[in-house]
C-alpha positions in Angstrom: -12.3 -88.6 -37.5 -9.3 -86.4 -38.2 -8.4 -85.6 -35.1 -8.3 -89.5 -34.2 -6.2 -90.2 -37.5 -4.1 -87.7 -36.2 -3.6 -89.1 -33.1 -3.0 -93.0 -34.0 -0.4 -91.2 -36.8 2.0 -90.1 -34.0 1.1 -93.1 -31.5 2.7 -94.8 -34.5 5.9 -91.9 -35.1 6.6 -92.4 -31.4 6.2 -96.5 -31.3 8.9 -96.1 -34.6 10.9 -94.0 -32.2 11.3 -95.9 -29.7 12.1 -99.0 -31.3 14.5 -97.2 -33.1 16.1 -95.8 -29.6 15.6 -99.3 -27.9 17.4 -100.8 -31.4 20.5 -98.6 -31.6 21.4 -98.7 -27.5 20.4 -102.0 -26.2 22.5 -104.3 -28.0 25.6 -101.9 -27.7 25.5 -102.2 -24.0 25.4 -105.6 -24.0 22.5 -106.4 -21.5 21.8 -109.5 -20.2 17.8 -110.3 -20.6 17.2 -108.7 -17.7 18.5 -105.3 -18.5 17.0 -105.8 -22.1 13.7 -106.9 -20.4 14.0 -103.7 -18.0 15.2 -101.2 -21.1 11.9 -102.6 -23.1 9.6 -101.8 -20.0 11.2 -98.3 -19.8 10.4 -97.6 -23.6 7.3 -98.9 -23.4 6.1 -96.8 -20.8 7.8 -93.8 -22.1 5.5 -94.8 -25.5 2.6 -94.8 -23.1 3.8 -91.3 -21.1 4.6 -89.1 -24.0 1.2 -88.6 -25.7 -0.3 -88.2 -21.5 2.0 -85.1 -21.9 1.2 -83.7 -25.1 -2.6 -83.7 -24.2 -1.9 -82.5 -20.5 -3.5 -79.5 -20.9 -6.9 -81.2 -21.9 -6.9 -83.9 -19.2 -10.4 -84.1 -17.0 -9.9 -82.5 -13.8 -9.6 -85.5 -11.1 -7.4 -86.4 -7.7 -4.3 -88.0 -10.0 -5.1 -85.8 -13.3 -2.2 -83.1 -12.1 0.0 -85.9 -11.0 -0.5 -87.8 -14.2 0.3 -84.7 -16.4 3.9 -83.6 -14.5 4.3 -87.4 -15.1 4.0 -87.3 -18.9 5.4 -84.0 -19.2 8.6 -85.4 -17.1 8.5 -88.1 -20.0 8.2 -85.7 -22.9 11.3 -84.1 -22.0 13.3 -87.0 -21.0 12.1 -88.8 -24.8 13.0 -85.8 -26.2 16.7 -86.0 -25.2 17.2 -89.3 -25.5 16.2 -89.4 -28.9 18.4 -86.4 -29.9 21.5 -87.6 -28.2 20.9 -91.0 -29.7 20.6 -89.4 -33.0 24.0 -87.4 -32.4 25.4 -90.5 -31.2 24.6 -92.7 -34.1 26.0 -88.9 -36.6 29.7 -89.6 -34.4 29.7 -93.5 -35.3 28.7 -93.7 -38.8 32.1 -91.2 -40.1 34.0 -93.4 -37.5 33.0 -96.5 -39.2 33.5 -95.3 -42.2 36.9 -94.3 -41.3 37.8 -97.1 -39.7 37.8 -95.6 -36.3 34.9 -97.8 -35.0 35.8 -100.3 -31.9 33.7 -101.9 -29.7 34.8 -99.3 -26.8 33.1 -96.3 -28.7 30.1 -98.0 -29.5 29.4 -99.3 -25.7 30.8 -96.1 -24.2 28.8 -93.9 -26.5 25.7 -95.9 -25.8 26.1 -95.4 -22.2 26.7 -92.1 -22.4 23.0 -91.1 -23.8 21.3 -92.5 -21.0 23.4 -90.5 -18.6 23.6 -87.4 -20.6 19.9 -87.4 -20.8 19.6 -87.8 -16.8 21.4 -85.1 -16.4 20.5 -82.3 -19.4 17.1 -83.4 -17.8 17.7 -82.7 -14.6 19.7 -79.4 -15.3 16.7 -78.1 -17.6 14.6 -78.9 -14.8 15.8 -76.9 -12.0 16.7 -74.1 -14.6 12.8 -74.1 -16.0 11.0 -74.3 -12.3 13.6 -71.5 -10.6 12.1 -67.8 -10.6 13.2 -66.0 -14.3 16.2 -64.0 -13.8 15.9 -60.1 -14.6 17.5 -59.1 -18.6 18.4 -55.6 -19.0 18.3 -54.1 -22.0 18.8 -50.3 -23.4 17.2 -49.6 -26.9 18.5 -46.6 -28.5 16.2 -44.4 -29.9 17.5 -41.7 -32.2 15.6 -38.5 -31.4 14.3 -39.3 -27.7 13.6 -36.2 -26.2 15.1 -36.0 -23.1 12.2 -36.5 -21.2 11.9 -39.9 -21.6 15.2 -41.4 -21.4 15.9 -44.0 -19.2 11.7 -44.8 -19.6 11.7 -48.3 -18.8 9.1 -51.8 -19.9 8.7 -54.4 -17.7 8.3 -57.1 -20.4 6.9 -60.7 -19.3 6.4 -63.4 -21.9 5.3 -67.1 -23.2 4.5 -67.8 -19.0 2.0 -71.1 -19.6 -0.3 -71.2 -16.6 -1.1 -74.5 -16.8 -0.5 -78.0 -16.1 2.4 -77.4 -14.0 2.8 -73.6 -13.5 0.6 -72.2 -11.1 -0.2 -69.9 -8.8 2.9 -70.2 -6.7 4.9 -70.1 -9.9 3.2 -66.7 -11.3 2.7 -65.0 -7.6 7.4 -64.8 -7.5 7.0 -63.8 -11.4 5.0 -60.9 -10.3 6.8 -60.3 -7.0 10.1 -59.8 -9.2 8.5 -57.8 -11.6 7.0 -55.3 -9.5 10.0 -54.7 -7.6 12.1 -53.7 -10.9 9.8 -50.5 -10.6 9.5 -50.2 -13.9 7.4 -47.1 -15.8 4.8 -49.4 -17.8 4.2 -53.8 -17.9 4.0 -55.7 -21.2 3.1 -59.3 -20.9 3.4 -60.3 -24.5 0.8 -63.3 -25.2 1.1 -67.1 -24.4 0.1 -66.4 -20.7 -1.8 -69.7 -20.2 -2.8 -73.2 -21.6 -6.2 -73.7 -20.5 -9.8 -72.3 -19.6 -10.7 -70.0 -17.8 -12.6 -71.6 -15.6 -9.9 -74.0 -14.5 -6.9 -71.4 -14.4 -8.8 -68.0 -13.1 -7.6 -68.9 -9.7 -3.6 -69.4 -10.5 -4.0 -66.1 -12.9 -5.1 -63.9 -9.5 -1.6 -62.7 -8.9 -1.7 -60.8 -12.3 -4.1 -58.7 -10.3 -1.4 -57.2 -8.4 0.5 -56.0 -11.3 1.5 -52.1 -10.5 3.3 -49.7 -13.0 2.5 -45.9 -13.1 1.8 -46.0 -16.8 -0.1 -49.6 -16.3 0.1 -53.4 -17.6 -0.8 -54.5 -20.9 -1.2 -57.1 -22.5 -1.8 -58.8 -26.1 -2.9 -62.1 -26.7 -0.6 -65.4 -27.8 -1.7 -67.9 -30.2 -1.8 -70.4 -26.7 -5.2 -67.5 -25.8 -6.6 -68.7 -28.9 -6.6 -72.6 -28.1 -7.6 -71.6 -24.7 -10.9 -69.3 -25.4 -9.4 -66.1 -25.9 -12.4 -64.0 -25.8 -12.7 -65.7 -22.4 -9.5 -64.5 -21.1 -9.6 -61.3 -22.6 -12.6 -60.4 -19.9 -10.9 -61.9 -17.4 -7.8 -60.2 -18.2 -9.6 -56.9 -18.4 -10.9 -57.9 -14.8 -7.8 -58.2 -13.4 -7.1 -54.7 -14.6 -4.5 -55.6 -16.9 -5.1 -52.8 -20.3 -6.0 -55.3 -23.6 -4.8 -54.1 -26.8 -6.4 -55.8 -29.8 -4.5 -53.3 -32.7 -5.4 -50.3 -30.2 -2.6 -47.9 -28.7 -2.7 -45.9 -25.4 -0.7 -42.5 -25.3 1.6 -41.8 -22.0 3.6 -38.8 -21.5 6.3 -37.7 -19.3 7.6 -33.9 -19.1 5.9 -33.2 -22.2 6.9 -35.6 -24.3 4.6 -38.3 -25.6 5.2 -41.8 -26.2 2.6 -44.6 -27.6 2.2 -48.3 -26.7 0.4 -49.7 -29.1 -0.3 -54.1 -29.1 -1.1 -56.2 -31.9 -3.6 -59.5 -31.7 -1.4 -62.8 -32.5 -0.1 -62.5 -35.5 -2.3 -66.2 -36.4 -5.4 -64.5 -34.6 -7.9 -64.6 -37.7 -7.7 -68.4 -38.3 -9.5 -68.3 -35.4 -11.3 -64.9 -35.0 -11.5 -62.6 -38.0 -12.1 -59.8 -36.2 -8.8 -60.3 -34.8 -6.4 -60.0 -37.4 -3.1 -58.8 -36.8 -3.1 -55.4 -38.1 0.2 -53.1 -36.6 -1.2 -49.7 -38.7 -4.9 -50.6 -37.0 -3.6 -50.3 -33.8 -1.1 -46.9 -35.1 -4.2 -45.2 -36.4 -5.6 -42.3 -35.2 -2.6 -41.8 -33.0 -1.1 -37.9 -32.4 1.5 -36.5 -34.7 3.7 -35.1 -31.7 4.8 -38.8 -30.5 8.3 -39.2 -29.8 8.6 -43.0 -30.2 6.2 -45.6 -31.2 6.0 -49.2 -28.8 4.6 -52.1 -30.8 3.1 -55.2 -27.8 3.7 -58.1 -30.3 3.6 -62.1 -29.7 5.2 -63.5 -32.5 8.9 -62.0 -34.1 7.5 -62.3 -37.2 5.3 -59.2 -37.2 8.2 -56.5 -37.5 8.1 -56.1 -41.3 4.1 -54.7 -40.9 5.9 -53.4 -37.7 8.7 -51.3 -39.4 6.5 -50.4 -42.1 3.6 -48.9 -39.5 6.5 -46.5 -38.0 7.3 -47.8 -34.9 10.6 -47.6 -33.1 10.5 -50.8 -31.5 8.4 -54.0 -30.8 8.6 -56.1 -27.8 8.1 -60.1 -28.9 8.2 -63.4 -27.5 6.8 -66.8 -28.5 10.1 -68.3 -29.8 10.8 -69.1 -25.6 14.9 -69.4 -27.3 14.2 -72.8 -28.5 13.7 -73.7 -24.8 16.0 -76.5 -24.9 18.3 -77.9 -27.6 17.9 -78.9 -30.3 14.4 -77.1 -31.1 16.4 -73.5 -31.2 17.7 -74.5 -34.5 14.3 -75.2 -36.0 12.5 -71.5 -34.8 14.3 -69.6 -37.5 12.0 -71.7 -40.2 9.2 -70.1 -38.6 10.4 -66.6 -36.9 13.0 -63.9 -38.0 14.7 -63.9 -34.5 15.2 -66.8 -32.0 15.9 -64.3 -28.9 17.6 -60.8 -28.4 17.8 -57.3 -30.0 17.6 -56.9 -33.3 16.8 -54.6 -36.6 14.6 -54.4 -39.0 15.0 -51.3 -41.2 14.6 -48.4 -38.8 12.7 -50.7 -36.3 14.3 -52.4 -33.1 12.8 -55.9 -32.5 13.4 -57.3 -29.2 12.5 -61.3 -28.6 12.0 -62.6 -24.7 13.0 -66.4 -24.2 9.4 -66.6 -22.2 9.3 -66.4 -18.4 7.6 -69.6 -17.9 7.7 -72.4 -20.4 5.9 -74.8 -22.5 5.3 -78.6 -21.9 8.5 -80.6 -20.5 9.4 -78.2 -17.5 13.0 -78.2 -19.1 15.0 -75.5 -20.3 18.4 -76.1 -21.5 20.4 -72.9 -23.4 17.9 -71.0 -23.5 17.2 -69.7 -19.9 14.3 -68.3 -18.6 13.9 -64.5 -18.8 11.9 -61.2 -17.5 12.8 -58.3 -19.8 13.5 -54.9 -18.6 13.5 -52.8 -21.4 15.2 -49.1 -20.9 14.9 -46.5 -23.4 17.9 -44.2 -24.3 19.4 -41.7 -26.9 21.2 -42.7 -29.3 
């Protein structure tokens, strides 16, 4: 019963939404009842398309189901925008009016300009979120690295989404690029997919292929959680991919040792107590002579249990940069860091943008990203 109050609450935020769109453009562009007939039809639909995408993920697997989800996720994005820029629009024209700068050329202009501008952020986000991430490099200075292991070097792959409309094809050139960067060890860092097992173990094959000589771990997202994690962790495991549920593995090179140690979701234990996020857990029991300390963390927001558990640095994600504007300005309410290399105390904290995306296959300012991570002396 909740769920479905839920659900007619926003069927009844986006009907408000709309009208309020369809109220502040429409009549400043003048249409004749045609247009006004065609703008209505357009809202209406987009009414109808947006909640399609927002339960994408759950849609019954038939011949149009795929279709009809990169359909309402096309519409998500698109709604998105529009409402934003008409929001901004409607921020310019209420100063102006008030200081007597209003005239019936900025208010038509300005209206016409949202539709276009959202075609084309739309269309820009697009190709941006469906291209193959580009390769970040980024040196972490460690004070005290023995020699030995500078220049060591983390693949770090993040916030990918295999789902409605990221598959196979799209993770098989994720892992082509991230084997080729030859790095010493792989960290995928949580939100890998948004669905079962059983309908996504076929487009999560090419994680299989995964090759670093101090292996590919991986620590689970609150997206494993709505998705069965304990499901994908066997899977995951299958693949060959090392799982670390507050447990650490010990690599060394030329005689110096170095930990990588991974963290459940920091939200794990609303869902499984057993799970709970604990970074001294997954420290414990680990040998005194370890020259730095590598925390596998989803969310930003663990680096104060982080810093306090001794670690030199934690590799994050889940923030995906905002994705597309304006939602980078909300993540700070929720997460320390929106993207990029950061401190906390004596700990480095560094936050991917994702590799794949969430949702609306848009990205906008915040592009997408796989992470090398180098360590060197400070």
């Amino acid at each position: 019963m909740s769920a479905r109050r839920n659900l007619l609450v926003v069927l009844f935020l986006l009907v408000l939404l709309h009208v309020y769109i369809g109220l502040r453009l429409m009549p400043a562009l003048g249409l004749d009842l045609a247009g006004v007939l065609a703008g209505g039809a357009f809202l209406l639909l987009s009414t109808a398309l947006v909640p399609v995408g927002l339960l994408s993920s759950s849609l019954r697997r038939r011949r149009w189901s795929e279709r009809l989800a990169w359909i309402g996720l096309l519409a998500m994005g698109l709604f998105s925008s529009l409402l934003v820029l008409t929001f901004l629009r409607d921020l310019v024209l209420l100063p102006a009016a008030l200081l007597g700068f209003a005239s019936a050329e900025l208010t038509y202009y300005s209206a016409l300009a949202v539709p276009l501008l959202t075609l084309l952020v739309t269309f820009v986000g697009f190709v941006n979120a469906r291209r193959v991430a580009r390769v970040v490099k980024v040196d972490v200075p460690i004070e005290g690295l023995p020699p030995a292991l500078h220049g060591y070097s983390i693949a770090q792959i993040s916030d990918i989404h295999v789902g409605p409309t990221i598959k196979r094809p799209y993770l098989n050139a994720i892992v082509n690029r991230v084997n080729a960067l030859g790095a010493d060890a792989i960290a995928v860092t949580g939100d890998l997919v948004d669905g079962s097992v059983q309908r996504l173990s076929l487009h999560t094959q090419p994680l299989a292929r995964l090759s670093a000589p101090d292996g590919a771990f991986f620590v689970t997202g609150n997206h494993e959680y709505y998705s069965g994690a304990e499901e994908w962790i066997l899977e995951l495991r299958r693949l060959g991919l090392t799982v670390l549920l507050n447990q650490h593995v010990v690599r060394e090179r030329g005689g110096a040792a170095l930990m990588i140690a991974g963290v459940a979701d920091y939200s794990a234990h609303h869902f499984n107590p057993a799970h709970r996020s604990d970074p001294q857990l997954a420290a414990a029991g680990a040998p005194p002579d370890v020259a730095v300390k590598i925390l596998l963390a989803h969310q930003p927001r663990s680096a104060t249990a982080a810093a306090a558990a001794g670690f030199d640095l934690q590799l994050s994600g889940h923030t995906h940069g905002g994705q597309f504007f304006p939602w980078n300005l909300f993540v700070p309410l929720q997460q320390p860091f929106v993207a990029g290399l950061h401190r906390v105390r004596r700990l480095w904290v560094y936050t991917s943008r994702g590799t794949g995306y969430w949702g609306p296959p848009k990205r906008f300012g915040a592009p997408s990203e796989i992470t090398l991570v180098r360590l060197v002396a400070a």
